[in-house]
TIBABA-573197 format. One record per residue (C-alpha): residue number from 0; residue in one letter; z, x, y. Coordinates in Angstrom, 3 decimals. Layout:
<pt seq="NUM" type="A" w="Z" u="X" v="Y"/>
...
% end
This chain:
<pt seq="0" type="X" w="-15.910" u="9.304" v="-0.410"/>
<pt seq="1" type="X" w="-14.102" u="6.891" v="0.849"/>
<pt seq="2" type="X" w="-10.984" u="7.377" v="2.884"/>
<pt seq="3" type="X" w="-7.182" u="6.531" v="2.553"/>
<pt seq="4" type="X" w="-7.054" u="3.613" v="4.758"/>
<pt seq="5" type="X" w="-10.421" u="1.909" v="3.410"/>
<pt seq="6" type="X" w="-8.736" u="2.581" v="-0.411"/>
<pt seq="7" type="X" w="-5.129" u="1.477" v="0.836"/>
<pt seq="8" type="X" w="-6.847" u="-1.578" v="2.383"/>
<pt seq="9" type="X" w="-8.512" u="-2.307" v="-0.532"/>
<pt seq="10" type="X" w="-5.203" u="-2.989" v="-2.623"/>
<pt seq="11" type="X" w="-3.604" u="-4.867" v="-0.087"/>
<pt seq="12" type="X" w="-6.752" u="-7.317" v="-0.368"/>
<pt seq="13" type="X" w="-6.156" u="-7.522" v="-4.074"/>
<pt seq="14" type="X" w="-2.332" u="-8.129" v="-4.213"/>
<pt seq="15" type="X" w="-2.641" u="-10.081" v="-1.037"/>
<pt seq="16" type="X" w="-6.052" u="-12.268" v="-1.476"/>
<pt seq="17" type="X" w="-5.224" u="-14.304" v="1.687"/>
<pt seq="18" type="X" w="-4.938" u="-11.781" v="4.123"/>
<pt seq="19" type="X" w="-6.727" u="-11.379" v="6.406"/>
<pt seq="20" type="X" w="-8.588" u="-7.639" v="7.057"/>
<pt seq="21" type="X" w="-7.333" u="-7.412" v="10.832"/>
<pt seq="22" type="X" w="-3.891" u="-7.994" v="9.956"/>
<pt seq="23" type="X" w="-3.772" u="-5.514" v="6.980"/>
<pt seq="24" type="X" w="-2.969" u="-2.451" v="9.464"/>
<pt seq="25" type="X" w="-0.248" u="-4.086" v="10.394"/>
<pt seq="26" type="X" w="1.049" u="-5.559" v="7.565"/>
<pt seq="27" type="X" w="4.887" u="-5.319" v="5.902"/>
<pt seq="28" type="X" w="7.112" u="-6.894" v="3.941"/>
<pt seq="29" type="X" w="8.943" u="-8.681" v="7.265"/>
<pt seq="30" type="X" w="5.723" u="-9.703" v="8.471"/>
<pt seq="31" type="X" w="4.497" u="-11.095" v="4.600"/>
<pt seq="32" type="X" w="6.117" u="-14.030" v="3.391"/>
<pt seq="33" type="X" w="4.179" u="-13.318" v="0.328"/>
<pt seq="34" type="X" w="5.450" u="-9.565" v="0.103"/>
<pt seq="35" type="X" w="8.358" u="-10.106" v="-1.979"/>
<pt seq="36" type="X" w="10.125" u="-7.690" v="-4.496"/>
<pt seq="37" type="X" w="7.067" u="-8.725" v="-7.345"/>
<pt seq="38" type="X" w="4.226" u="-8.314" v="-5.108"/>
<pt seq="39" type="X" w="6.193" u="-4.809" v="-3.674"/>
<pt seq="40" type="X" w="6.137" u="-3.536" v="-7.237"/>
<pt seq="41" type="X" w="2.271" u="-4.869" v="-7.642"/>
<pt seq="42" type="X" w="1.448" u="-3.438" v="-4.580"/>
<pt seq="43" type="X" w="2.790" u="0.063" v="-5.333"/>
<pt seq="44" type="X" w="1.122" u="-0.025" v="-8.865"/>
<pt seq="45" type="X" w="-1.800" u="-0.477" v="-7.479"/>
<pt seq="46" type="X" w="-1.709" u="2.074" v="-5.243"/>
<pt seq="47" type="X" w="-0.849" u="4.458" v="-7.775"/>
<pt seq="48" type="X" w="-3.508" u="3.647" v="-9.746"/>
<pt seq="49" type="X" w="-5.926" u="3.567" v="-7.070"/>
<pt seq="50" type="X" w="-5.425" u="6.889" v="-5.964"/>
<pt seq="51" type="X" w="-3.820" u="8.273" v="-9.525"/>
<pt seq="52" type="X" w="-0.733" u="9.840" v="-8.280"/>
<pt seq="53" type="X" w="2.509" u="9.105" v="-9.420"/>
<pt seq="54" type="X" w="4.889" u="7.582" v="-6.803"/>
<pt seq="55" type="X" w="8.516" u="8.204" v="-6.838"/>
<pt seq="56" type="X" w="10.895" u="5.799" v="-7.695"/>
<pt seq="57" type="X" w="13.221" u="6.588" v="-5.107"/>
<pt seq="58" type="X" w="10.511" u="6.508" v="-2.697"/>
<pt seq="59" type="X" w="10.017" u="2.305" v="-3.412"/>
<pt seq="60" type="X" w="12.629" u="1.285" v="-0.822"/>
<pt seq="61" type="X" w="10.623" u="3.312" v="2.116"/>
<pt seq="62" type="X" w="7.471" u="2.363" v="1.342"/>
<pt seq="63" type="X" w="7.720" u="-1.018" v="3.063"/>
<pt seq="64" type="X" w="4.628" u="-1.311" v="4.955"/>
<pt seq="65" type="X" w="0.563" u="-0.052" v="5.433"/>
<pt seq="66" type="X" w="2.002" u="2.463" v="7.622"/>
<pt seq="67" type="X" w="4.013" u="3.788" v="5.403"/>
<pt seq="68" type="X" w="2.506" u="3.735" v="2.800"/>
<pt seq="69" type="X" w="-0.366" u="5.113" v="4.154"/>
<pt seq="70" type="X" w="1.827" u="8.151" v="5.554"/>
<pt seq="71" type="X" w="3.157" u="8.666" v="2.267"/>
<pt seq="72" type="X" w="-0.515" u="9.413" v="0.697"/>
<pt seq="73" type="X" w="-1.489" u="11.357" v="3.615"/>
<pt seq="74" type="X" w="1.498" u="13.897" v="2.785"/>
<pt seq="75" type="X" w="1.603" u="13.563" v="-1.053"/>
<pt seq="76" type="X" w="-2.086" u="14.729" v="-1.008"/>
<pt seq="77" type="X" w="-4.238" u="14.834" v="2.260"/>
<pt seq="78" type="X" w="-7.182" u="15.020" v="-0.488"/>
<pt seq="79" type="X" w="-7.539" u="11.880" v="-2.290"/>
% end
């Protein structure tokens, strides 16, 4: 099975085709010019779908980077 990060990573690459894998970890929407508020609600989508939880709509403003977002899947369920 593959883990969070490789599955997290994976959606970045597909909402964010140009970047590159080594600067995924690090990745936000201050440090993507490309992350704007369409490509937030892409990205967030496919996350959701990805790993077929629901995320909360309140939860949209803090989930602002890999990091985070990341974080937030470890929490919401450390088994996916």
């Amino acid at each position: 099975m593959t883990n969070i990060k490789d599955r997290v990573n994976l959606c970045f690459c597909n909402v964010f085709p140009n970047i590159r894998p080594e600067d995924i970890p690090g990745a936000s929407a201050t440090s993507l010019a490309a992350w704007d508020s369409v490509a937030h609600v892409t990205l967030l989508s496919t996350v959701a779908e990805e790993f077929g939880v629901e995320l909360e709509v309140e939860d949209f403003d803090d989930l602002v980077s890999y990091a985070l977002i990341v974080d937030y899947l470890e929490k919401k369920s450390p088994d996916v």
